[in-house]
PLY file of the C-alpha trace (Angstrom):
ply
format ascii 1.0
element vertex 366
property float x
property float y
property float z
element edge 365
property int vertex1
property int vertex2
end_header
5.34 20.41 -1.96
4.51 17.08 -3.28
5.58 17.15 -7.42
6.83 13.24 -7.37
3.78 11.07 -5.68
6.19 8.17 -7.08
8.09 5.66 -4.62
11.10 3.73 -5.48
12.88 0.04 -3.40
16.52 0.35 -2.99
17.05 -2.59 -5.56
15.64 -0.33 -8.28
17.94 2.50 -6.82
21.23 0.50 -7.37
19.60 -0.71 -10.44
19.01 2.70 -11.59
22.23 3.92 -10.71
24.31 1.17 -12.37
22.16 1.82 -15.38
23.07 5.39 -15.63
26.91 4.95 -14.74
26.98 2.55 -17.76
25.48 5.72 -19.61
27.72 6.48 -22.76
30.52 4.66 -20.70
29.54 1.24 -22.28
30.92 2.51 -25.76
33.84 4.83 -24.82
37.21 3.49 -23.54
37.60 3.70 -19.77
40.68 5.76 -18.91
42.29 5.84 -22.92
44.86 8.32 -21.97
46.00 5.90 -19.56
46.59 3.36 -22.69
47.48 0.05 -21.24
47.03 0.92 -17.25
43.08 2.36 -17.98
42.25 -0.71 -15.54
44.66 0.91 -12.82
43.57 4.48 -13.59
39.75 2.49 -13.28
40.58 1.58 -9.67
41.93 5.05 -9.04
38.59 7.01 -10.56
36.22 4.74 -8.11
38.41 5.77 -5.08
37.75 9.37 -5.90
34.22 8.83 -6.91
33.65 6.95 -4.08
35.17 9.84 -1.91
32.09 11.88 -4.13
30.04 9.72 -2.51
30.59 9.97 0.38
29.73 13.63 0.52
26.56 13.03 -1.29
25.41 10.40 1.27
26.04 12.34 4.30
23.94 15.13 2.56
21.14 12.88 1.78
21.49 11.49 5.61
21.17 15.23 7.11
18.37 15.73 5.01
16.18 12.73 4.19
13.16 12.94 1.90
14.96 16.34 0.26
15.96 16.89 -3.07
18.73 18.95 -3.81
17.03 21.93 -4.39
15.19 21.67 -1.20
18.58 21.20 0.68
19.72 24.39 -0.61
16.97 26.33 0.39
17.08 24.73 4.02
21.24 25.64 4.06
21.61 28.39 2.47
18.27 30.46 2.44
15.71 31.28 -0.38
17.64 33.42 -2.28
21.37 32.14 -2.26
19.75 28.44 -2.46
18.18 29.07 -5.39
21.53 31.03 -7.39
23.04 27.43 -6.34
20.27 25.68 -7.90
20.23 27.16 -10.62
23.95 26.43 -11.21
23.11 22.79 -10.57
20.27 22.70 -13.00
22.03 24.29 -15.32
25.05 21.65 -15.02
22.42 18.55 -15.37
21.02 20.29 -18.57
24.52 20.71 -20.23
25.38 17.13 -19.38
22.16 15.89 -20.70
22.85 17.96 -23.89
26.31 16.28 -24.32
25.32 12.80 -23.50
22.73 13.21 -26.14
24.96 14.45 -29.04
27.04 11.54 -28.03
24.38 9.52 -28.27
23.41 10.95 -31.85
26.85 10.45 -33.56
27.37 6.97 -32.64
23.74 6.19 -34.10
24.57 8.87 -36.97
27.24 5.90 -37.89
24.55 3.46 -38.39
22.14 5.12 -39.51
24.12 7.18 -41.97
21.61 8.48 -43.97
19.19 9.99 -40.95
19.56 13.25 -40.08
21.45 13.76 -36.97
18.42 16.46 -36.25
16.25 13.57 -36.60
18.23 11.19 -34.22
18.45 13.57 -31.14
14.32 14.74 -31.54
13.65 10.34 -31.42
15.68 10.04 -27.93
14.60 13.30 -26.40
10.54 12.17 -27.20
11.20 8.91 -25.65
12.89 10.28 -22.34
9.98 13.20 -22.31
7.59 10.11 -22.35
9.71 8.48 -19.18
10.20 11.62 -17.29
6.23 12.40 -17.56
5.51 9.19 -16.60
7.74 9.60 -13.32
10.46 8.24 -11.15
8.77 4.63 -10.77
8.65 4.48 -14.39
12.06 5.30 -14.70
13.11 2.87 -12.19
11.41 0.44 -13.85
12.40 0.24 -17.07
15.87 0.51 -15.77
15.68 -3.19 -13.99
15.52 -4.80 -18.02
17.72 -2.54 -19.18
20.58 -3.15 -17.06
19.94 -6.55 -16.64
20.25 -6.65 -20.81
23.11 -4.55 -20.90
25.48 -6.63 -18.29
24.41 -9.54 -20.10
25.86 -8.20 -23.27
28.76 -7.52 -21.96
29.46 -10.75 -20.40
28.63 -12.48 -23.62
30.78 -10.07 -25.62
33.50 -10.71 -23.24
33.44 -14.29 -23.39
33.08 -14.59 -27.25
36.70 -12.67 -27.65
38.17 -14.13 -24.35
40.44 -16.66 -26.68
41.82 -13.36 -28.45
42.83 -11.50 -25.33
47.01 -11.36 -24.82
47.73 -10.29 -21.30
51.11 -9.15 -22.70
49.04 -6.24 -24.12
48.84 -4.83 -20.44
52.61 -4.06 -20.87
54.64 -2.21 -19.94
53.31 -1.07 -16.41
53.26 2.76 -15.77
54.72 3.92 -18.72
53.42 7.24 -19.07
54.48 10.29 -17.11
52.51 9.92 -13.40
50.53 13.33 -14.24
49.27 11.57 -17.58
47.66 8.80 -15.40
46.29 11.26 -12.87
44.57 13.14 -15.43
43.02 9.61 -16.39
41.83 8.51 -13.51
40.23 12.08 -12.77
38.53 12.00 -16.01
37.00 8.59 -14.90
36.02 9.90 -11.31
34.03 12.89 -12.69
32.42 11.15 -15.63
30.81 9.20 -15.01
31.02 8.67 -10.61
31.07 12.34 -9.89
27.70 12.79 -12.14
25.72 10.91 -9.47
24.98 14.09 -8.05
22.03 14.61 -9.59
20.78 11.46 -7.83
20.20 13.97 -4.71
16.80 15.21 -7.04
16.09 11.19 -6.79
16.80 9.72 -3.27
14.13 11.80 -2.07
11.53 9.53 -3.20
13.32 6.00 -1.66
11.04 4.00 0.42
13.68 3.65 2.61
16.07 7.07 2.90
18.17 4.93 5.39
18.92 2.63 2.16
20.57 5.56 0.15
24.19 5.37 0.60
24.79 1.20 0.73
22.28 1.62 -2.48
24.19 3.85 -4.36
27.32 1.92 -2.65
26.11 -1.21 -4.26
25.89 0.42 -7.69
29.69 1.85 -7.80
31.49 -1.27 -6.69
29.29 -3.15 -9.20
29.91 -0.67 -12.21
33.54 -0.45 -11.20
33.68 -4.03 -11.71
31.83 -3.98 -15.13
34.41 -0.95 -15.75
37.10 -2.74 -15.25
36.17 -5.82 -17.44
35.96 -3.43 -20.11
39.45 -1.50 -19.36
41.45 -4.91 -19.15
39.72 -6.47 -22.03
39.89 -3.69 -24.62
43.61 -3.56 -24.64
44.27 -7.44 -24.24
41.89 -8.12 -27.50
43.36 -5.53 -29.62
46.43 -4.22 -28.35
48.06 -0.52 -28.88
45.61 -0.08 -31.94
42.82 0.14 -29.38
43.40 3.81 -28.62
43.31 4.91 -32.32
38.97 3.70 -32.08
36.51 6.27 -31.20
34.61 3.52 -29.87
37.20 1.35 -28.12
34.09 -1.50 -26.87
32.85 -0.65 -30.53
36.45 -1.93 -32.46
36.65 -4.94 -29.67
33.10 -6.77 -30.60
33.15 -5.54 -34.53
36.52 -7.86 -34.66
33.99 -11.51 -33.06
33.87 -13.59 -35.93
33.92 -17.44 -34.84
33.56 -19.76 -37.64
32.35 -16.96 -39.85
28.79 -17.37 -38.12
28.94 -15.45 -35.07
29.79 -12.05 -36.61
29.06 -8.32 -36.89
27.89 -8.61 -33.34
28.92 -4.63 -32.54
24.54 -4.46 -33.28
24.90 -6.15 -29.48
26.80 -2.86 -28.38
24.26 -0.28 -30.09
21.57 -1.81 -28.13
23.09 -1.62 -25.13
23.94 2.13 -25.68
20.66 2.32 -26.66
19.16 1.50 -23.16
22.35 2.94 -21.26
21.82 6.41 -22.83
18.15 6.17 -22.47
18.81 5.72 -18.85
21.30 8.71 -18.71
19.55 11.23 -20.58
16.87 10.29 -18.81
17.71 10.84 -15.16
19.48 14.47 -15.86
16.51 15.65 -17.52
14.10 14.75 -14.60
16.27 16.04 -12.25
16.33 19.21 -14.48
12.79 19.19 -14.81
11.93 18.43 -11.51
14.44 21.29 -10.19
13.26 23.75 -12.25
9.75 23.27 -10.89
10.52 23.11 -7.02
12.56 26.75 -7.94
9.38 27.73 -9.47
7.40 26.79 -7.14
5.00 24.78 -9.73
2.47 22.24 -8.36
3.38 19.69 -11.29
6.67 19.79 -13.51
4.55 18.37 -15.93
4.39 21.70 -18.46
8.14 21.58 -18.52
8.62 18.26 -19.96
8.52 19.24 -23.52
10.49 22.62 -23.45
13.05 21.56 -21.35
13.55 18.77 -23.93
13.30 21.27 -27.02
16.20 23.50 -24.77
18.68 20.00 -24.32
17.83 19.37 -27.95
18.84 22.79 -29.35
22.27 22.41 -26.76
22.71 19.53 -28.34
22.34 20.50 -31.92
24.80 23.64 -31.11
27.66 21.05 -30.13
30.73 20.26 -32.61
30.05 19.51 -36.14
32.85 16.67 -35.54
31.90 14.93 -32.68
35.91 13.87 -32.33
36.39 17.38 -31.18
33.49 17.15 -29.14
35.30 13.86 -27.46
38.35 15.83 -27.47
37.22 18.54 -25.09
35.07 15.76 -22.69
38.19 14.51 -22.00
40.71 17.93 -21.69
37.95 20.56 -20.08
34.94 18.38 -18.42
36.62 16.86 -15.64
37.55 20.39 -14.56
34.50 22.22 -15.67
32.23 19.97 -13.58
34.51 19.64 -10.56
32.39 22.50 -9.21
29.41 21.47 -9.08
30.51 17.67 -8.47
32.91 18.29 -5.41
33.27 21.79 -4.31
29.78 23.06 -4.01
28.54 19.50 -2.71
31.31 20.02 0.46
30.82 23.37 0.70
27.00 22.44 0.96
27.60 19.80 3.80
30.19 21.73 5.52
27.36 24.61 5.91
24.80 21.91 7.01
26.71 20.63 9.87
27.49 24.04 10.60
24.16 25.23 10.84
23.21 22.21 12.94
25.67 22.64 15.25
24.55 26.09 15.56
20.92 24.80 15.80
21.77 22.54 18.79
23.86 24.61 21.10
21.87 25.98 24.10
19.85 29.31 22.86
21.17 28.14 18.90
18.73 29.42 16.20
19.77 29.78 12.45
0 1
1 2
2 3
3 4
4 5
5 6
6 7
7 8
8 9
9 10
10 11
11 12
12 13
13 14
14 15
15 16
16 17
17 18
18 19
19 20
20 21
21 22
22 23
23 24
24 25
25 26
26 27
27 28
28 29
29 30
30 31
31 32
32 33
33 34
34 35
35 36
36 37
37 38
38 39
39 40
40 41
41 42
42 43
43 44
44 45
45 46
46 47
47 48
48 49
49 50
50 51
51 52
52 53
53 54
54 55
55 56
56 57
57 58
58 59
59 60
60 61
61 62
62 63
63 64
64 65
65 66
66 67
67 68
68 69
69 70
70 71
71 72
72 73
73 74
74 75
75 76
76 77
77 78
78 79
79 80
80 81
81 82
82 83
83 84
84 85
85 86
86 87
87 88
88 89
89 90
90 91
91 92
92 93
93 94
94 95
95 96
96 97
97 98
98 99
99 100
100 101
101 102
102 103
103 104
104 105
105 106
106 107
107 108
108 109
109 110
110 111
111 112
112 113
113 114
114 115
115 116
116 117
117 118
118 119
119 120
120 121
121 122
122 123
123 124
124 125
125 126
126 127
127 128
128 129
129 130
130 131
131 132
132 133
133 134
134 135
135 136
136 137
137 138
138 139
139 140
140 141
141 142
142 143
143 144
144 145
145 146
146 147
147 148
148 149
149 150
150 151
151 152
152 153
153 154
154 155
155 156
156 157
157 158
158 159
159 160
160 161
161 162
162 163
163 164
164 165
165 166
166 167
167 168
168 169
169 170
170 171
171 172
172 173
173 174
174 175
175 176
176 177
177 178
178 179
179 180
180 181
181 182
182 183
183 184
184 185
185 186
186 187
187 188
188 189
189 190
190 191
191 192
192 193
193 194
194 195
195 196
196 197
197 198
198 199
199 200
200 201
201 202
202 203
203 204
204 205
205 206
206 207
207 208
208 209
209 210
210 211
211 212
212 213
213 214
214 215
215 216
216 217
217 218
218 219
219 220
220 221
221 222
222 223
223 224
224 225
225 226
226 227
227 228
228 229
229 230
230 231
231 232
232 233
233 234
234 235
235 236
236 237
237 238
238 239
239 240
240 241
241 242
242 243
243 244
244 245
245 246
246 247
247 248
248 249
249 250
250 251
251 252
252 253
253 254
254 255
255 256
256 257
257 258
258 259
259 260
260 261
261 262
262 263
263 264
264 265
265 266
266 267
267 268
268 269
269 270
270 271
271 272
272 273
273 274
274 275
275 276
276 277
277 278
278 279
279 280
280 281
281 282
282 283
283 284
284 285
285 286
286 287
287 288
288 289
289 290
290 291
291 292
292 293
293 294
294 295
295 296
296 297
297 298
298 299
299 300
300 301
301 302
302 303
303 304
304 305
305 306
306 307
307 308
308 309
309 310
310 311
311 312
312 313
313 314
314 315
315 316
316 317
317 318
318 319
319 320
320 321
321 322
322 323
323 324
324 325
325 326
326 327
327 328
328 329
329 330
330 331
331 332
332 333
333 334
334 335
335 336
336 337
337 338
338 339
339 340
340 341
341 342
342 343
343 344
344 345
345 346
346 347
347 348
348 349
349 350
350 351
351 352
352 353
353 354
354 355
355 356
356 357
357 358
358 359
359 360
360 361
361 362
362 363
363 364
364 365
């Protein structure tokens, strides 16, 4: 069943991906419970995620031009397939809801006097737009986005390079080793172990054998750009930088050369702008899209708007004080979605090579 006639290059895939590990990543502090080894704890979170990868590749590579929801119905059978898919869809809809409020407060501190009602219905209307418009489109508008968004950051960087004290970076591994563990867990599942909802997306690659060194591409490269962030925050401000909400925020507020080149943190808000655009924007397709190949629909195109009014009411049922709301991301998501990033994926590929060992011994049927 054909819902997506839309074709994507592996460029745009990488492109894509980067943009939507950058997500709400480009604004919160990589690793902060790690203080002053976050860049470590960085380097640790990519191994795992990449170890997340791997299991998603060799899924994608048993099952080219798939989508997740297809694999489970192949593995496990109509009926336990779909209860998995379901669990899947329903994780991509509550991380879509989150990023969103995330997205909302940071704005709501601009934009103080806009409802924060107001804020979420704005993003959600432009993602429906994207996700109606398809995965091309999405790809797409990804390539300027990201392109605009590393820029940024590299321009940021250098502008408070002269303020950065490596002495900040000091002392090394001073926090109990569970602390750091916990840090660079956090930074595995959110935002590497997320990229599971690009198995509703590799699907529709021109070239399925470009998957994996794609999405490759796209972790070293954001674990680069992570790591930037995670040396730089800490070097330009010191201990102070884990008191900020906003770590990247705090760094480019404090640019003022020659008291002309200042208040440049309008440089970050546009590049959350276009990372959480991206973000939102991927979960909800794959939602969409999942929800359709469950129902058996022959276009996911009805569900754009009500799956976008159910995010936005998630959304709007979130913490009144979006501190608490970090508070939990960090203490209860990177167990909560360990499920659904980890377990069920391995469970999934361990039953696939099962079944196709099964399939290919002599007499074998499954």
């Amino acid at each position: 069943m054909k819902l997506e006639g839309g074709r994507i290059p592996s460029s745009q895939l990488t492109i894509l991906a980067i943009g939507f590990l950058l997500g709400s990543s480009i604004i919160l502090g990589p690793g902060g419970a790690a203080e002053n080894n976050a860049w470590l704890a960085v380097l640790f979170g990519l191994g795992e995620g990449l170890v997340f990868l791997s299991i998603y590749v060799q899924l994608q590579k048993n099952y080219p031009h798939k989508t997740l929801i297809e694999m489970n119905d192949i593995i496990y059978g109509p009926y336990l397939g779909k209860l998995f898919s379901i669990c899947y869809i329903i994780f991509f809809l509550h991380t879509a809801s989150l990023v969103v409020r995330s997205f909302g407060a940071f704005f709501g501190i601009i934009l103080v006097s806009t409802p924060l009602s107001l804020l979420l219905i704005s993003i959600l209307l432009v993602c429906a737009y994207a996700v109606r418009n398809g995965i091309e489109v999405i790809a797409r508008c990804s390539l300027l986005l990201v392109v605009l968004m590393i820029i940024v950051t590299i321009f940021n960087t250098a502008l408070v390079a002269i303020n950065m004290e490596p002495s900040n970076l000091l002392p090394f591994m001073d926090i109990p080793i569970q602390e750091f563990f916990k840090a660079s867990h956090s930074i595995s599942t959110l935002p590497f172990g997320q990229t599971i909802v690009f198995l509703m997306i590799v699907a529709f690659l021109n070239q399925q054998q470009e998957a994996g060194p794609s999405l490759l591409k796209a972790f070293l490269i954001f674990g680069l750009f992570f790591l930037i962030i995670a040396l730089r925050n800490p070097m330009v401000m010191g201990p102070q930088i884990y008191l900020a909400t906003y770590p990247s925020f705090a760094v480019v507020r404090s640019i003022n050369i020659a008291d002309i080149l200042t208040r440049l943190d309008i440089l970050i808000g546009v590049s959350f702008l276009g990372a959480g655009f991206l973000k939102i924007t991927v979960l909800y397709y794959g939602a969409v899209l999942g929800i359709a190949q469950i129902l058996n629909m022959r276009s996911y195109l009805p569900l754009v708007l009500p799956i976008g009014a159910l995010i936005l009411g998630v959304s709007l049922l979130q913490y009144d004080a979006y501190i608490y709301d970090i508070n939990d991301a960090l203490k209860y998501y990177p167990y909560y979605s360990l499920p659904f990033e980890f377990f069920l994926p391995l469970i999934t590929l361990v039953a696939a090579k099962i079944r196709t060992y099964l399939q290919a011994s002599p007499g074998g049927k499954v």
